[in-house]
N, C-alpha and C positions, 0 to 999 in steps of 0.2 A: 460236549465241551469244545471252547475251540482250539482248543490245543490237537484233541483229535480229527478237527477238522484240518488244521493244517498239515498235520503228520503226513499224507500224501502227496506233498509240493511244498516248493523252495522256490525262491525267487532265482532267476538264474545273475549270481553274482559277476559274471563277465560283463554283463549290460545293465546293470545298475547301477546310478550313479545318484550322489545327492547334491553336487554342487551345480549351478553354474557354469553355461558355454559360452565365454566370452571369447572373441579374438582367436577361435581354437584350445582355449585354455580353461579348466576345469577351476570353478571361483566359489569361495566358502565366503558367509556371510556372519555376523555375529549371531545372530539370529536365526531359527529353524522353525520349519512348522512341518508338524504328522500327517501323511499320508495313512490314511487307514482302509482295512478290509470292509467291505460295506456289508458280506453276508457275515460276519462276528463281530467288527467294531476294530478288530484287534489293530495295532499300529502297525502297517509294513516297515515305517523306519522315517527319518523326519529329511526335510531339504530344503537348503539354501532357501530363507529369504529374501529373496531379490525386493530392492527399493529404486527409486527415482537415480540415483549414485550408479547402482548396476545396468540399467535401463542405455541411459545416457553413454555409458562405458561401450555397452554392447550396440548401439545404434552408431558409434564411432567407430568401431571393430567393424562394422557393415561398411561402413561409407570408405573408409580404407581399403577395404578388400573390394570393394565395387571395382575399381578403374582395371586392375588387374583380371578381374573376372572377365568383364563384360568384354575384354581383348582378345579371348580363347577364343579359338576358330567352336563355332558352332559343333560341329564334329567333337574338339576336346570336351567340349561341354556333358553333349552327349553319353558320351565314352564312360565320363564321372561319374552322372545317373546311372548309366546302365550296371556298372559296379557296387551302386548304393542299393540298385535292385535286386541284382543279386546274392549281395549280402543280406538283406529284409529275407529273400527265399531259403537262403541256408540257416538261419536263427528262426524260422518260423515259428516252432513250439515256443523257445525262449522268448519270442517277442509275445509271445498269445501268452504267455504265461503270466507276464507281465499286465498283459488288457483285463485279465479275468481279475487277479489280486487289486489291482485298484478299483476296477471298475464293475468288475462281479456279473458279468455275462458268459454263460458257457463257454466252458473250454471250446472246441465246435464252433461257435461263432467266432468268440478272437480268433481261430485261424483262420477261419471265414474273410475278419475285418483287416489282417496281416497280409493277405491274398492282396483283399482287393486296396487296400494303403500300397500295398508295392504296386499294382498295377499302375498307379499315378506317375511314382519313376519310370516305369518301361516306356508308358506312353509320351510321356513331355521329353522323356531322352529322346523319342525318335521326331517326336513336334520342334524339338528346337533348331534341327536341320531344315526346317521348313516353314521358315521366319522369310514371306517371299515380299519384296519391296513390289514396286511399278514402274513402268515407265511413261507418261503419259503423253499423248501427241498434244505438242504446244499449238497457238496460234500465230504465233508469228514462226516466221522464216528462220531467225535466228538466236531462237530460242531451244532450249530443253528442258523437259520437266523430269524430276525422279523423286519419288518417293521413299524415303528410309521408314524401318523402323528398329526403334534403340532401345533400351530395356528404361525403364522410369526412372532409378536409381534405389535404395532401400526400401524392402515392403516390412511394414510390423504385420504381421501375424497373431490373430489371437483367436484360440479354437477352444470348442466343447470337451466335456468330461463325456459327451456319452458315444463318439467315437476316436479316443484319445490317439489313434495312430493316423487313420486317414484322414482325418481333415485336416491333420497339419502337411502329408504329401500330397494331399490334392492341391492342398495351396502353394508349397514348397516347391513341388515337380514345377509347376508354371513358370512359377520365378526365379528357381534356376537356369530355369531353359533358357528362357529370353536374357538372362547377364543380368538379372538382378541380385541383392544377396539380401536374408531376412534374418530377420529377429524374430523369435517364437518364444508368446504369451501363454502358457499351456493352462487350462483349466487347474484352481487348484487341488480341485480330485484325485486327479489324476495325470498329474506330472511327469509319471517315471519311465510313458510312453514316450513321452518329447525326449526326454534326457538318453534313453535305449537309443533313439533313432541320431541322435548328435555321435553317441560312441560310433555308431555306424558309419558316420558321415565321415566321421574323422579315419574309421581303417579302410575306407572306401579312396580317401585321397583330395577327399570335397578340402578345399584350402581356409587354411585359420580364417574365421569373420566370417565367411559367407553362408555357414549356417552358426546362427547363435541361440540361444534359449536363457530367458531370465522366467524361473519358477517365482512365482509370491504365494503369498498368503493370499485371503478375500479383505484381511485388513491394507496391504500393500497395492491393490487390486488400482485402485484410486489415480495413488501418482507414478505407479508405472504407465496408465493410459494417458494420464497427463502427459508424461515423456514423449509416449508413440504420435500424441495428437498435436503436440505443439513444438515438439524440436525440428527447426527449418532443415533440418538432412534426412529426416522419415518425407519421402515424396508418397508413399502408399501406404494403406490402411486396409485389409483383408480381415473378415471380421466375420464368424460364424455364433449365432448365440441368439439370445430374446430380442425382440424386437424392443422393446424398452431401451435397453444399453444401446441396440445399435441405435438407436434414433440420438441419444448423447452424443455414440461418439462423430459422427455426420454432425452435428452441434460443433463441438470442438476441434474435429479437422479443417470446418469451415474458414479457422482465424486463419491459416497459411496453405488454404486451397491445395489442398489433399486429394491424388485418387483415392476412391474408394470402393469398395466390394463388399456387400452387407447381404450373409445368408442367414436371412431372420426365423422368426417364427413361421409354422404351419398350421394347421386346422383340417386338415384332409377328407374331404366326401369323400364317400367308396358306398357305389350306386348298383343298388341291382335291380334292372328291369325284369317285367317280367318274361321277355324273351329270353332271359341269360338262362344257361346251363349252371342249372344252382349247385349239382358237387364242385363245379369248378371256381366256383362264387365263392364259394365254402373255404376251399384252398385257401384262392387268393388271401380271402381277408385273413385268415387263422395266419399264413405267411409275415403279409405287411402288419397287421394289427399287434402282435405280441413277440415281432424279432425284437430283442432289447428289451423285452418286458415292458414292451410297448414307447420305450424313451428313444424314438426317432423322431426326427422333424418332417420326414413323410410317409410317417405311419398314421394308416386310419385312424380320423378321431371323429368320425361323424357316420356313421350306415343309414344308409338310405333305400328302404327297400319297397319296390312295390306292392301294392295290396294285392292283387292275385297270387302269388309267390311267396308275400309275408311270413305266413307260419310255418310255411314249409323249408323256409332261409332257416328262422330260426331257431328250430327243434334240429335240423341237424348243425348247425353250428355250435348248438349248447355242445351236443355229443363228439363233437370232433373237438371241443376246447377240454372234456371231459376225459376223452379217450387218449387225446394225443400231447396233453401240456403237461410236465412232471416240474414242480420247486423245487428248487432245491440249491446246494453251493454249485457253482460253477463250475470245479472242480469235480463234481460225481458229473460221471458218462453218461446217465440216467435222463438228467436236468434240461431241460429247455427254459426255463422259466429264470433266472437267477435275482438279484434283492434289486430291489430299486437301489437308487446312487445313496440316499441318507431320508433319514425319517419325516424330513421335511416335505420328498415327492411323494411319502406314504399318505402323509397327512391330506395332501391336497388332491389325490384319489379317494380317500374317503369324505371329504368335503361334497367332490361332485358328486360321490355314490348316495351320499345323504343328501344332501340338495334335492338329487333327481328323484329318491323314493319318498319324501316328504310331499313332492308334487305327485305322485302317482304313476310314477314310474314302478315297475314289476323288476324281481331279483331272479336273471331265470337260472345262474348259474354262479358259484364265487361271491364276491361280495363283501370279502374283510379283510384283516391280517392273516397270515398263514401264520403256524404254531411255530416254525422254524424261527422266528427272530423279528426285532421291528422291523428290518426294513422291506422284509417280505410280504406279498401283496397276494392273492387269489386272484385266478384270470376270473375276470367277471363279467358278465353277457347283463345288459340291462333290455326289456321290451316297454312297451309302450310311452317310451319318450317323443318328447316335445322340442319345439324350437326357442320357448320359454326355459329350460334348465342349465342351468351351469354349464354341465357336459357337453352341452352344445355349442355352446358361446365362446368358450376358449379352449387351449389346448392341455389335453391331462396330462401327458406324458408319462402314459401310467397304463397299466394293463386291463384299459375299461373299452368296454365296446358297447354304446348304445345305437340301437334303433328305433327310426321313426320310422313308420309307416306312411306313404305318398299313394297316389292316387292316379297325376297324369305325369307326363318327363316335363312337361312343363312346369309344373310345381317342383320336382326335384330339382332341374339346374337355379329355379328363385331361390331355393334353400341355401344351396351349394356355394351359391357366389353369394351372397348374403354377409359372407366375412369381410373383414375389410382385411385380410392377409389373403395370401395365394399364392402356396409355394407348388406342393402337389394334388394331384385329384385322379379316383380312379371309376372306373364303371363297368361293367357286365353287362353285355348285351347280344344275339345273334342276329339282330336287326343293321346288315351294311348301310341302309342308308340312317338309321337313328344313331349309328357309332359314329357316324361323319357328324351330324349335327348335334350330337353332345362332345366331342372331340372337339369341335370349334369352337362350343359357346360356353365350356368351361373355363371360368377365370385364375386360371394356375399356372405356374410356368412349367409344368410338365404333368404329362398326364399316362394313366397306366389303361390299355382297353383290352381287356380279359387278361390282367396280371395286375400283381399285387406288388413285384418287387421289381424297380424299374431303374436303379444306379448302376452305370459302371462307367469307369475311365472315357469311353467311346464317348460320352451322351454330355449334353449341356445342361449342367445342375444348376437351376437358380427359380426364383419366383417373380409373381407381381403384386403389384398392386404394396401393402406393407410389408410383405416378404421378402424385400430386398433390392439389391439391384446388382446386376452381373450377372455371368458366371461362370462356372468352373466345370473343370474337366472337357475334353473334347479339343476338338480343333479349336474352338471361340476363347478355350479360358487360358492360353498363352496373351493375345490379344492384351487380357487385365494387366498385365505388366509391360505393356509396350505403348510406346510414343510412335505419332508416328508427324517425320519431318519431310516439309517439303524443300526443293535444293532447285532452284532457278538458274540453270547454265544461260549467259548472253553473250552473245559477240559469238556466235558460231560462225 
């Protein structure tokens, strides 16, 4: 029942919040909409409908608190984040507590995904001291060149339900750093990650406006993005989600020439030659392919294995997805597997499971609902698939891993780049010169070679091709919030 599923955890009521961060100021709406638990259904508790009226509000609260902001010596800046970080560290359970009840991924991994969310603050507090201009040698005599750069002015922010804490500091961390201030559009899933991180923001010292959050519904969804894409004081648009929506909203930023930042969909090879050390093949994929019960945008969604190594991948992968995956709530210590987001990403894993066995694809392991609830899914191992099935052609986001069997690496990278997205790709191999030449001729903007899990703070997160454009995290993804002016001294 799920009364007794909850009996073990409480939402930590110090960092929950249901209104509205406008201007610093907690804002209730006439209207609410439910936050629910995805492995029971049950309602966590309902929050502010934010509309087009609170949008507008809060992009005004940004653009007010801009001039002031972006005045603080780089250092104060700094100092802010690093206090924002270390409050994310002291609230860790309370914050993970918060990612599993909305979002329904092992306790384990929300603190996993609260780790590396703060790591974004440590990192852009200590990147925004090193905002470095130029100076460049003029041509004439009495001349001088120098180069600034200055933060853009307000970024809207609008991030996924399936890592509801970090993708809003990974974007957040940036644009503070550089003297921008944002407006965050949080997933309607899972909201009560953005709203935890505003309470933070605010006992951290971050000043009224410069971090704001308007929660909607999926009916509000609409003309909140109208606001972001068309009110002439949003200069930036950071945008994590389906390539669908991002391609609108690039549509609608276009009328008042918008930056933009679009972390789209994925499709992800994950290549094993037959040189590679197949237990560590094995790892990899079990790691990348079912962290999240598979709902990552650079989790395997494609294997690719060669025929001399084929049955030998996948008789022990069956076994290690057998031995090593447990269902379950989030909440039990047990659990690595936890519910998909809602029964709509069930649905559309079992679409591809069926698609692909109608065509003569093989079930070697999983394969349905699990007994625990709709939204839970069986890790499932497909063999002998095609570049013909569903599962191959887009992404599940879902806890399926089929194989096709290849023959030469040449045939594997046709396969691979065959998407018209390309965000990540990985491969196995102990061949150095073959790791160079799939390493280069993979079409992804980042790639994994003998590892399966490749994100952190350090690293430049972004894709090609439909996947997006920018990105984030690293030295490069301050950059996204920054202009950069040229200043012509004459009459030296």
């Amino acid at each position: 029942p799920a009364a007794t599923r909850r009996s073990s955890w409480a939402l930590p009521a110090a960092l929950v919040r249901r209104g509205g961060l406008v201007g610093g100021r907690w804002v209730e709406t006439p209207a609410a909409f439910p936050v629910r638990d995805p492995a029971s259904g049950d309602e966590l508790g309902r929050v502010a409908d934010c509309g087009a009226a609170e949008a507008r509000a809060a992009v005004r609260a940004a653009h007010e608190a801009g001039a002031a902001w972006s005045r603080l010596t780089a250092k104060e800046r700094s100092a802010l984040l690093r206090r924002w970080y270390e409050l994310m560290i002291e609230r860790k359970k309370d914050l993970a507590t918060i990612i599993t009840a909305e979002n329904g991924k092992p306790l384990k991994e929300a603190e996993g995904e609260v780790l590396y969310s703060a790591s974004f603050l440590e990192w852009f507090a200590e990147e925004a001291r090193r905002v470095y201009g130029d100076v460049i040698p003029a041509s004439a005599k009495d001349r001088r060149i120098l180069v600034l750069k200055q933060p853009v002015g307000v970024a809207a922010i609008i991030t996924p339900w399936n890592f509801p804490s970090a993708m809003i500091t990974r974007k957040v961390g940036a644009a503070l750093a550089a003297g921008c201030t944002v407006v965050v559009k949080p997933a309607e899933d899972t909201p009560l990650s953005a709203l935890a991180l505003g309470e933070l923001a605010n006992q951290a010292g971050i000043p009224a406006g410069v971090y704001n959050v308007v929660p909607c519904s999926r009916q509000q969804a609409p003309a909140v993005g109208e606001v972001f894409c068309s009110d002439p004081l949003v200069a930036k648009i950071s945008f994590t989600g389906s390539t669908a929506t991002g391609k609108m909203l690039l549509k609608h930023a276009a009328g008042t020439v918008k930056r933009v930042s679009m972390e789209l969909g994925g499709h992800a090879p994950f290549i094993v030659f037959d040189s590679a050390n197949v237990d560590r093949a094995v790892a990899g994929a079990l790691a990348s392919k079912y962290r999240n019960s598979g709902q990552t945008c650079v989790c395997a969604n494609r294997f690719l294995v060669q025929k001399g190594i084929h049955d030998k991948f996948v008789e022990k992968f069956a076994k290690a997805i057998e031995r090593e995956l447990r269902v379950g709530s989030g909440f039990d210590a047990k659990t690595t597997q936890g519910p998909l987001i809602n029964e709509k990403a069930v649905e559309k894993v079992e679409r591809h499971i069926n698609d692909a066995v109608s065509q003569g694809a093989s079930i070697v392991t999983g394969g349905k609902r699990h007994s625990l609830g709709k939204n839970f899914f069986e890790p499932t191992l497909l063999s002998n698939v095609t570049t013909k099935m569903l599962c191959t052609q887009e992404e599940t986001f879902g806890p399926l891993a089929p194989v096709i069997k290849f023959e030469t690496e040449a045939e594997a990278i046709a396969i691979a780049n065959a998407a018209d997205v390309g965000l990540a790709g990985y491969f196995y191999s102990e061949d150095p010169a073959q790791i160079w030449r799939v390493a280069e001729q993979l079409e992804v903007g980042m790639v994994g070679v003998n590892e399966g899990i490749i994100s952190s703070a350090e690293c430049p997160f972004g894709g090609v091709k439909q996947s997006g454009l920018g990105r984030e995290g690293s030295k490069y993804g301050i950059d996204e919030y920054l202009e950069i002016k040229y200043v012509c001294f004459g009459g030296m």
